[in-house]
C-alpha positions in Angstrom: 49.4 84.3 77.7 52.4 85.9 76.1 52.5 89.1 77.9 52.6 86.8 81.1 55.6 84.9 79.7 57.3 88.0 79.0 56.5 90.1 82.2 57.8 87.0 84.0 60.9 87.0 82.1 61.4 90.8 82.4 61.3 90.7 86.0 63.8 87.8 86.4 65.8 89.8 84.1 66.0 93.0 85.9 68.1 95.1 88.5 67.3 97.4 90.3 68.7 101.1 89.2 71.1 101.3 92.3 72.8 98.1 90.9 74.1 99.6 87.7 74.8 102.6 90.1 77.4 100.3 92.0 78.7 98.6 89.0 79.1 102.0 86.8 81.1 103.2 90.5 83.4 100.3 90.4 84.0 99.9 86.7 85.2 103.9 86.8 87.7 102.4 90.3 88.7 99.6 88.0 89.6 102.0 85.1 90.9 104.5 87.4 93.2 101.8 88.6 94.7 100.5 85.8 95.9 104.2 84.2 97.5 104.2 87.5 98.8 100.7 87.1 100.5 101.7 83.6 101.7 105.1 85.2 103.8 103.0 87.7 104.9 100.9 84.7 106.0 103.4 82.6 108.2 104.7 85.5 109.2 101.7 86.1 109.9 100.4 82.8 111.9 103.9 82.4 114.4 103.3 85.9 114.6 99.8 85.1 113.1 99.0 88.6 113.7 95.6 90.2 110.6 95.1 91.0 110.3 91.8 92.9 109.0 93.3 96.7 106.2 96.2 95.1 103.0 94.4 95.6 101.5 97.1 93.3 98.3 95.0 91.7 97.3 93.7 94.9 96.9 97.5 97.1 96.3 100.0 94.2 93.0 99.8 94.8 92.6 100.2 98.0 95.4 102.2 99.2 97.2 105.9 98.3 100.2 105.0 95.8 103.0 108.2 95.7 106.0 107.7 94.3 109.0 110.1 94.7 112.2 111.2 93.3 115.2 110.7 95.9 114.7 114.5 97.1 111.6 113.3 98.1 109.6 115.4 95.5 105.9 113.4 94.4 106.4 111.9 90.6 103.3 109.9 91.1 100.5 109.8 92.9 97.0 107.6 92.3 93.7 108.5 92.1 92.7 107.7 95.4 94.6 110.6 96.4 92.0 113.3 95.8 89.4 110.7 98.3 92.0 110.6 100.7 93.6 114.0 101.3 91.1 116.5 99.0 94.2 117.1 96.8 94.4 116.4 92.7 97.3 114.6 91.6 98.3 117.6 90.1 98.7 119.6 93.1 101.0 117.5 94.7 103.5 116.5 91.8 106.3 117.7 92.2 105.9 118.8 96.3 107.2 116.2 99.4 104.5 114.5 101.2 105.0 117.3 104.2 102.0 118.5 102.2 99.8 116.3 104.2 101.9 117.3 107.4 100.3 119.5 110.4 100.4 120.3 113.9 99.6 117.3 115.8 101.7 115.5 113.2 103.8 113.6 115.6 107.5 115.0 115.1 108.8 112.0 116.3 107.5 109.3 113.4 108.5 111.9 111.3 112.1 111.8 112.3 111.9 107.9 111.9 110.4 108.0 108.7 113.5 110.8 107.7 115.9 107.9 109.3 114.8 104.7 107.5 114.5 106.6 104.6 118.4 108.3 105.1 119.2 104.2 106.0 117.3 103.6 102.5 115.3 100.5 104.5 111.2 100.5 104.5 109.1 101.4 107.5 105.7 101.5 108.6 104.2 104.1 110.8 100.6 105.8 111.4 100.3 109.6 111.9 98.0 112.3 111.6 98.7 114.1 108.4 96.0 116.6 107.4 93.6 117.5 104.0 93.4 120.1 101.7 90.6 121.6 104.1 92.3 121.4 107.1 90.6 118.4 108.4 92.5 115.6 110.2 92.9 112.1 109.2 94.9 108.8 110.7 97.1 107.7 107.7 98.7 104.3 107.8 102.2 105.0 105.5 103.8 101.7 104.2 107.3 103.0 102.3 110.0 101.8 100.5 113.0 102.1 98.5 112.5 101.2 95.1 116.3 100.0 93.3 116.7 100.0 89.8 118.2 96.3 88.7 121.7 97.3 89.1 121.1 97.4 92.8 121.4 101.8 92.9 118.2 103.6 94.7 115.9 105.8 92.4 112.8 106.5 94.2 110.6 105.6 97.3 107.5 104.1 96.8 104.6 104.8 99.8 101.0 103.0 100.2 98.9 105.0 102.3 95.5 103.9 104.2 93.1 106.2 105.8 92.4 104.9 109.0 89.9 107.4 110.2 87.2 106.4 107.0 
């Protein structure tokens, strides 16, 4: 009778393996995305960024994060980064996010994107930017100027969204 009671129990108790799988996957996302969350702190906490329009908590896991100097050089980017484009974090720090740039990138968002960031105002446009192999992808670019709390620009902030996954 025992043995009942406790194969009962040990079935109600149990997940499958693929569970933990899952769960182990998006506890490593969640850990993943807070470093990145303090990385963005730090910086910000270090520019004294007024922080009141970056929406950071809600889209860092779910989007591409860069953040760049104001030569347009990567200081940051999150972990998604290497899922999105095939490049490590530390292959694009310190380059400008014509990294991800290509052929059938469509010179003419690029020239807007260069114009709203010259007129230090955010945009939003979808191009085709390209992967570390070559491969083609429809990325959804959501940028901003970031101002320190004396009102005086010190870096652009970008979410970006693969469209093509």
């Amino acid at each position: 009778m025992k043995a009942n009671k406790f194969e009962e129990a040990s079935n109600r108790n149990s997940l499958p393996i693929m569970t933990w799988e899952f769960h182990c996957e998006y506890l490593r996302e969640l850990k993943a995305a807070l470093t990145d969350l303090k990385k963005v702190k730090k910086i910000s906490d270090q520019f004294a960024w007024n922080d009141v329009n970056i929406d950071i908590k809600d889209r860092i896991q779910d989007e591409v994060v860069l953040v760049t100097d104001l030569d347009l050089k990567i200081i940051f980017a999150s972990n998604r980064i290497k899922r999105m484009t095939g490049y490590k974090e530390e292959e694009v720090l310190g380059k400008t996010p014509k990294i991800f740039q290509g052929p059938m990138t469509c010179k003419i968002a690029v020239e807007e994107m260069r114009e709203a960031i010259k007129l230090q105002i955010p945009f939003e446009k979808t191009i085709q930017n390209y992967k570390k192999d070559g491969r083609m992808y429809k990325c959804k670019i959501n940028a901003s100027p970031v101002f320190n709390v004396k009102g005086k620009l010190t870096h652009f902030i970008a979410f970006e969204k693969d469209l093509s996954a």
